[in-house]
N, C-alpha and C positions, 0 to 999 in steps of 0.2 A: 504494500500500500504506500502512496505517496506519504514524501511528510507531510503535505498540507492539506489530506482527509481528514474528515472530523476526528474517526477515533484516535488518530494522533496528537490534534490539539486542543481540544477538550481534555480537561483535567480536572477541575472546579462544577460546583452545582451553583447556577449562578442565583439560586433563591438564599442555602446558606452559605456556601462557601468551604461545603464537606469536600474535600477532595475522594472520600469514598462515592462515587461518580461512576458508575461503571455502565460499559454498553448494554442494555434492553433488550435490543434488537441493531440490524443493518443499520439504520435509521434514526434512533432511541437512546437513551440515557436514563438511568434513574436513580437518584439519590437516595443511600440507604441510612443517611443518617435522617433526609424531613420527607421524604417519599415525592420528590417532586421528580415530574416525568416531564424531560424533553427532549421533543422533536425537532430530525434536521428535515425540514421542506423546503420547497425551490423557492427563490425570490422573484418577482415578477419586474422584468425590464420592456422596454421599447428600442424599437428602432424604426426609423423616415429613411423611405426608399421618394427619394427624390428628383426628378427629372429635367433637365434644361431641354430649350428645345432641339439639341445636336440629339437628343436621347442619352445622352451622358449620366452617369450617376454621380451624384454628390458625395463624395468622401470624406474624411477629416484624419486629421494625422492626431493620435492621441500626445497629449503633452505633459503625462506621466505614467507610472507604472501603475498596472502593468503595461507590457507593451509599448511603452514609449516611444514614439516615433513613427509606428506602424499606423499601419490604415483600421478606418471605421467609421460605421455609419453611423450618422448624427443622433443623438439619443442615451440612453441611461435607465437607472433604476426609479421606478415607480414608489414615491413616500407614500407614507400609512395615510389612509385616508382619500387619496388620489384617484383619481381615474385611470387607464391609459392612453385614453385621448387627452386628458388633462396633464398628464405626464410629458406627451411628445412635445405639445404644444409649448410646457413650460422649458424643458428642454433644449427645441430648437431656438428658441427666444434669448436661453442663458450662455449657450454658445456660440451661434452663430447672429442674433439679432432677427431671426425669420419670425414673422407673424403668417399663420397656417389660413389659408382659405376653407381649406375642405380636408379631411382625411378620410379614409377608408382601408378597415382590416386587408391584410394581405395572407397571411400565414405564421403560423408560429415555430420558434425549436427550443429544447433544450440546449442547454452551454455550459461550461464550471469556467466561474470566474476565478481566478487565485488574486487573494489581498492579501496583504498583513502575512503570508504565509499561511494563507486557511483557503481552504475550495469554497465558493460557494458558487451551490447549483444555482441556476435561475431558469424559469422561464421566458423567453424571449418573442414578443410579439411585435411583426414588422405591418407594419401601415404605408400605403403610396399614399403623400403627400403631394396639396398643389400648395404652394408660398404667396403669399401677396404677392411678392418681390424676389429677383434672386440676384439681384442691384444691392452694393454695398452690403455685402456678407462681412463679414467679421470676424475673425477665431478669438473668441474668446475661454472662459471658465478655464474647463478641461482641457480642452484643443488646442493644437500650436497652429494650426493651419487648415485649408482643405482644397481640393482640387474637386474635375468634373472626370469622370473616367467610364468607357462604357463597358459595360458588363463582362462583354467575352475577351476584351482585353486588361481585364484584374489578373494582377498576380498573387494569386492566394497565400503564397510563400509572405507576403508582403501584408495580411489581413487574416490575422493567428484565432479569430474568436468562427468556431464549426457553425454557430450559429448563424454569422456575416456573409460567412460561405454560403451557406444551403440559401440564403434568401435571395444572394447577389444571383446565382447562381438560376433560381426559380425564378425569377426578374427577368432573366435573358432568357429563359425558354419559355416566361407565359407573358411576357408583356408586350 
C-alpha cells in the first residue's frame, strides 16, 4: 500500500485522540477507547470543459503541488454546503475571473488526489461551460497560467489527474 492510503496515515480518532484507532473495514476506522466510527468517502470536485471558438480546450497550469506546473482543467473541490454548479461557477471566477452563462452536466470519474501526503479519493464531475467572456482571462488563486489546446493534441504525460484524462479524452470523441 502506498504511504499516502489512509490506513497508513490515520493514526489518531479525531473525536478523542485514542490512538487505539484501528481499521473497521477497507474503508473504516473505529475507536476502541469512545467507539466512534469513521468513514473514508470520496470528496466531491468539478471540472469546466471549456470551448473557444478554434474548438480548443481551456487548460490551466497548476501553480502548486501537487503537480505543479502541469496541466488542468479549471475547477476544484466543492465546500460543504455548495452546489456543483455553484462550485464551478465560484471556481472559474476565483481563478480565472470567468462569469459562466450556462453550464451543463457532462460526465463524471473517480480520481485520488494526494495532499499533505494522504490520498484522497474524490468524485469528479465535469460540466461544458459557455463564459460571458473569454476576453481578459487571468491566472489567478491556484493557477500560474492557462492556455487553449484541442483535445487530440493533449499530452497526457503533461495532465497526471485519470480523471482530466477520461473527460479531455470523452470531449474529443462526443463533442
Amino acid at each position: 500500500m502506498p504511504e499516502t492510503h489512509h490506513s497508513k496515515v490515520i493514526q489518531f480518532c479525531p473525536k478523542c485522540g485514542s490512538n487505539d484507532f484501528p481499521p473497521d473495514s477497507e474503508r473504516s476506522f473505529k475507536c476502541r477507547n469512545c467507539g466512534f466510527h469513521f468513514f473514508i468517502n470520496s470528496a466531491a470536485a468539478v471540472a469546466a470543459l471549456v470551448f473557444n471558438a478554434k474548438g480548443e480546450l481551456l487548460f490551466t497550469r497548476r501553480a502548486i503541488m501537487p503537480n505543479k506546473g502541469k496541466l488542468d482543467l479549471p475547477g476544484g473541490f466543492i465546500d460543504p454546503g455548495e452546489s456543483a454548479e455553484e462550485a464551478l461557477k465560484r471556481e472559474l471566477k476565483e481563478e480565472l475571473g470567468v462569469n459562466v452563462v450556462s453550464l451543463e452536466y457532462f460526465t463524471s470519474a473517480p480520481n485520488e488526489y494526494v495532499f499533505s501526503g494522504y490520498s484522497i479519493f474524490t468524485l469528479d464531475l465535469a460540466f461544458i461551460v459557455v463564459p460571458e467572456s473569454l476576453e481578459g482571462l487571468v491566472a489567478m488563486d491556484d493557477i500560474s497560467g492557462f492556455e487553449f489546446i484541442r483535445p487530440s493534441d493533449v499530452d497526457f504525460n503533461d495532465l497526471p489527474a485519470f480523471s482530466m484524462q477520461y473527460f479531455v479524452k470523452e470531449a474529443g470523441r462526443r463533442l
